[in-house]
N, C-alpha and C positions, 0 to 999 in steps of 0.2 A: 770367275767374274766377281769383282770387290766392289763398296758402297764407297764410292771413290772420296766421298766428303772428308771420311775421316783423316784423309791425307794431308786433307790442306793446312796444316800447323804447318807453317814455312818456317826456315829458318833464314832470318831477315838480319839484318845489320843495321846499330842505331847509338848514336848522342843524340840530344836534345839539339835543335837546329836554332843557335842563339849567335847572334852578331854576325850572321851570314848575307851576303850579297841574294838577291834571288836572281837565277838565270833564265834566260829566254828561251821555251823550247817552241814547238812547231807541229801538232799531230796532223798527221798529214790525211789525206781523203783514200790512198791504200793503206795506212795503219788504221783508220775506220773500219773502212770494210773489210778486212783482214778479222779485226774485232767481232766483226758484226757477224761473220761466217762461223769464227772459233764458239760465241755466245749461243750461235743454233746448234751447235753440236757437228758442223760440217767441216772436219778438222781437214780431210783432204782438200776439199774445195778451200780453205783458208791455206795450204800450204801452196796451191795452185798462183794465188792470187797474191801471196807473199813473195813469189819468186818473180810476178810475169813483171818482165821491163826490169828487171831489176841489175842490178852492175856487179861488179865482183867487188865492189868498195862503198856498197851500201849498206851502211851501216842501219839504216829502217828494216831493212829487207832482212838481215842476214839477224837479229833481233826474232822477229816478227818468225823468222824459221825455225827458231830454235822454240819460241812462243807456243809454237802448233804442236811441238813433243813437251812440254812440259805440261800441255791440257792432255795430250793423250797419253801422258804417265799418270794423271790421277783416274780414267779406266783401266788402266795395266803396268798396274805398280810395279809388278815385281818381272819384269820382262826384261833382260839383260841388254839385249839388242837394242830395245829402244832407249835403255838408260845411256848406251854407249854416243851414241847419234846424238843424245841432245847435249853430250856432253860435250859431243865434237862441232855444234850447231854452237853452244854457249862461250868454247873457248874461241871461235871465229867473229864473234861480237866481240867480243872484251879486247880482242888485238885490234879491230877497228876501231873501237872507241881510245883505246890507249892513244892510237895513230893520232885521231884529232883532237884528243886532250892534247896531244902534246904542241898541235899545232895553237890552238885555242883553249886554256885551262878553263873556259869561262861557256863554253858548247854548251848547251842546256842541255839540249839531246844524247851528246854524247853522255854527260856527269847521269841524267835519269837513264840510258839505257844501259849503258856499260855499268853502273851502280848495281841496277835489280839483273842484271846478268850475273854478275858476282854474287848478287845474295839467290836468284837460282841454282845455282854450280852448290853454294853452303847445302843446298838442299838436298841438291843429287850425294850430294857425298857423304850427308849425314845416311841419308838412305841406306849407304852402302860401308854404312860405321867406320868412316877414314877421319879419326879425331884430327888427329894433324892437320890435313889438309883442307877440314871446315874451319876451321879453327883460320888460317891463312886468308882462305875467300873472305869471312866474315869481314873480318881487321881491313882485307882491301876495298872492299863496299862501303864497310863506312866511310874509310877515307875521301872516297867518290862523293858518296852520295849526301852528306853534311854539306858539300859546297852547294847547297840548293836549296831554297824555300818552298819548291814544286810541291804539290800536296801529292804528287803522285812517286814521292821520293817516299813516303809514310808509309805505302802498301810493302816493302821490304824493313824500313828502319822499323816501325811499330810490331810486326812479327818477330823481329827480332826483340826488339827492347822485354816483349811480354816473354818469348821462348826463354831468353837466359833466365830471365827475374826466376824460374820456375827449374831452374838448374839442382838438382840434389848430390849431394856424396861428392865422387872422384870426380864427376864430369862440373862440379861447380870449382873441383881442386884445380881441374886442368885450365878454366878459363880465368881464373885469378895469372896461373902460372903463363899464359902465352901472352899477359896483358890486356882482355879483350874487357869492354868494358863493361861493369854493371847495369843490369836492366832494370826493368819495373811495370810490373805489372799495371798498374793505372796508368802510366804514361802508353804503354804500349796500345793499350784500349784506346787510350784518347786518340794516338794518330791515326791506329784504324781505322775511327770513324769519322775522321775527319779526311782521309784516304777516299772513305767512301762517302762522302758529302761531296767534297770539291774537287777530286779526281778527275780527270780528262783520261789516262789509257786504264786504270785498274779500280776504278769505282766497282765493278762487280763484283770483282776476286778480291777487294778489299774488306765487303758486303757480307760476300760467302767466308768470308774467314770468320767474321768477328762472330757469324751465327755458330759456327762450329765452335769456335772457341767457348762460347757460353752454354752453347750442348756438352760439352765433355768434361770428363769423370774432376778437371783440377775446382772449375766453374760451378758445372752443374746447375746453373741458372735456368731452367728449361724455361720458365714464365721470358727472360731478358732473350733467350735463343729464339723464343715463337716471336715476340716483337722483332726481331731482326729476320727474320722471316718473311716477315710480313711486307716490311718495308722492301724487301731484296725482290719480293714479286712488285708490290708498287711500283719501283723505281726501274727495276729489269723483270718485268711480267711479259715481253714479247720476245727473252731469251730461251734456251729450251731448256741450258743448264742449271739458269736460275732454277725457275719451275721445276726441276729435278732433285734441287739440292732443299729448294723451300720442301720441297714433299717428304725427304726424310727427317727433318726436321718437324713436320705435322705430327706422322709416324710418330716419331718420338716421343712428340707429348699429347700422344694419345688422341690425336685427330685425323682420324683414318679418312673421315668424309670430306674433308679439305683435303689433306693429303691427293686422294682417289680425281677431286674436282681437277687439280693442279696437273696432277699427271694424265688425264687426259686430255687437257688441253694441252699437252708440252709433246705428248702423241704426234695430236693432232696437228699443232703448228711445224711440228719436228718430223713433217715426212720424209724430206730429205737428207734427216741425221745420219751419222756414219752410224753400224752398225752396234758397235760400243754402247752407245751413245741409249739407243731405244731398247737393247733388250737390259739393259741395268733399271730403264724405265720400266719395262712390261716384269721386270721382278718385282718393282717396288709396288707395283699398280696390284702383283699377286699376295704381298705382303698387305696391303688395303684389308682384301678381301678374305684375309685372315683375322685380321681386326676384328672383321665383321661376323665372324663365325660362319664363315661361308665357304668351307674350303673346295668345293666342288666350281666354285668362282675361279677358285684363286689357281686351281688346274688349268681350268681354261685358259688364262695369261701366259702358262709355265709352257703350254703344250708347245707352242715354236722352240721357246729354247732347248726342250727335251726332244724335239725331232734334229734338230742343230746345233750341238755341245759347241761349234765354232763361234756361235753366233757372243 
């Protein structure tokens, strides 16, 4: 069982989005609740509700499915099986999306879903150290997703723009050599946050990145991380994952009694979370109670997952 946050450094695709048309996209009321079910932690019931009614040429759907395993790659990272699935889930959007670029170059939906499908796929591949062919996704997301002023296009180009800028050695040699373009870290931040400001599908994930990125070791802002923290419960405090991911970030900077409040309410409201989901919580809730000097506390949280190594 892994503290999934540390995952989320995506690897995004990005230019600066200047002299571009903005496209019309359309979130739809199953791509809500689709959202709404992934943000409780209920990734089955999100894949349920991703499919129902859905056409073999829907391009929302078939999105929204590959969506439901890229959340439950950051509980079970390193799970072969499920890397393969989302890959097969992500290469079945991007050939829809292709379909209606080609019919329509001007699709909002298609340019923002088959974009961050692309800069998904960079991810899974980086995962699985295939330079070449991150390197390929990257350069085709950009291409996508620059045709768009969508703020929700920022959640992959701003990961991106910040990941290269932060490129060292051979792997900054290779990205000169395939062409791909230079990043930047303050630019990258900026779209982030503005990802998660005026965002319509990935204001959260856009939220929960920039706090990680400012918890980790390149950052290490922990004071700029708690502020985005903060805000990530403010703005998504009735998600379960927020509240999960704000709580290791508490943790972090040494606030176990926030941290402890967080995660019991994300418990509580997350009774129907998939199992992933709660006992990553009832570690962290035993991590609290370590804080506290209380390790006889913190047994008590452990005791299910020690009677259930599945769990």
């Amino acid at each position: 069982m892994r503290l999934w946050t540390v995952r989320l450094a995506v690897l995004g695709v990005l230019v600066p989005l200047l002299g571009v048309a903005p496209a019309k996209t359309v979130t739809t009321s199953n791509f809500t609740e689709t959202l709404r079910l992934l943000h409780d932690g209920r990734f089955d019931a999100a894949e349920q509700r991703a499919r129902s009614g859905a056409g073999s040429s829907d391009l929302e759907a078939a999105f929204l499915d590959a969506f439901v395993d890229y959340w439950r790659l950051l509980y079970d990272d390193k799970n072969p099986a499920l890397q393969a699935d989302f890959d097969t889930r992500l290469l079945r959007t991007i050939s829809l999306a292709r379909t209606r670029l080609d019919e329509n170059p001007k699709d909002g939906d298609a340019i923002v879903l088959g974009g961050t499908a692309h800069v998904l796929r960079a991810q899974l591949l980086g995962r699985q150290k295939k330079a070449m062919a991150v390197a390929g996704e990257a350069k085709r997301g950009r291409r996508i997703l620059v045709e768009t002023q969508d703020p929700d296009a920022l959640f992959g180009l701003g990961s991106y723009n910040y990941s290269i800028d932060q490129l060292q050695g051979a792997a900054r040699t290779l990205r000169a050599v395939m062409g791909i373009p230079a990043g930047s870290r303050t630019e990258g931040l900026r779209q982030l946050e503005r990802a998660a400001r005026e965002g319509r599908r990935f204001r959260l994930e856009a939220r929960v990145l920039l706090m990680v990125l400012y918890a980790g070791k390149r950052e290490h802002q922990l004071d700029e991380a708690w502020r985005q923290a903060e805000r990530l419960v403010r703005e998504h405090g009735d998600a379960v994952v927020a509240l999960n991911a704000a709580a290791q970030t508490a943790l972090l900077s040494g606030r176990a009694d926030q941290a402890a409040a967080w995660l019991d309410r994300g418990l509580k409201e997350g009774a129907s979370a998939d199992a992933a989901v709660t006992s990553t919580m009832r570690l962290q809730r035993a991590r609290c109670e370590l804080a506290r000097f209380r390790p006889d506390r913190a047994l008590e949280w452990l005791a299910p997952l020690l009677a259930n190594p599945s769990l």
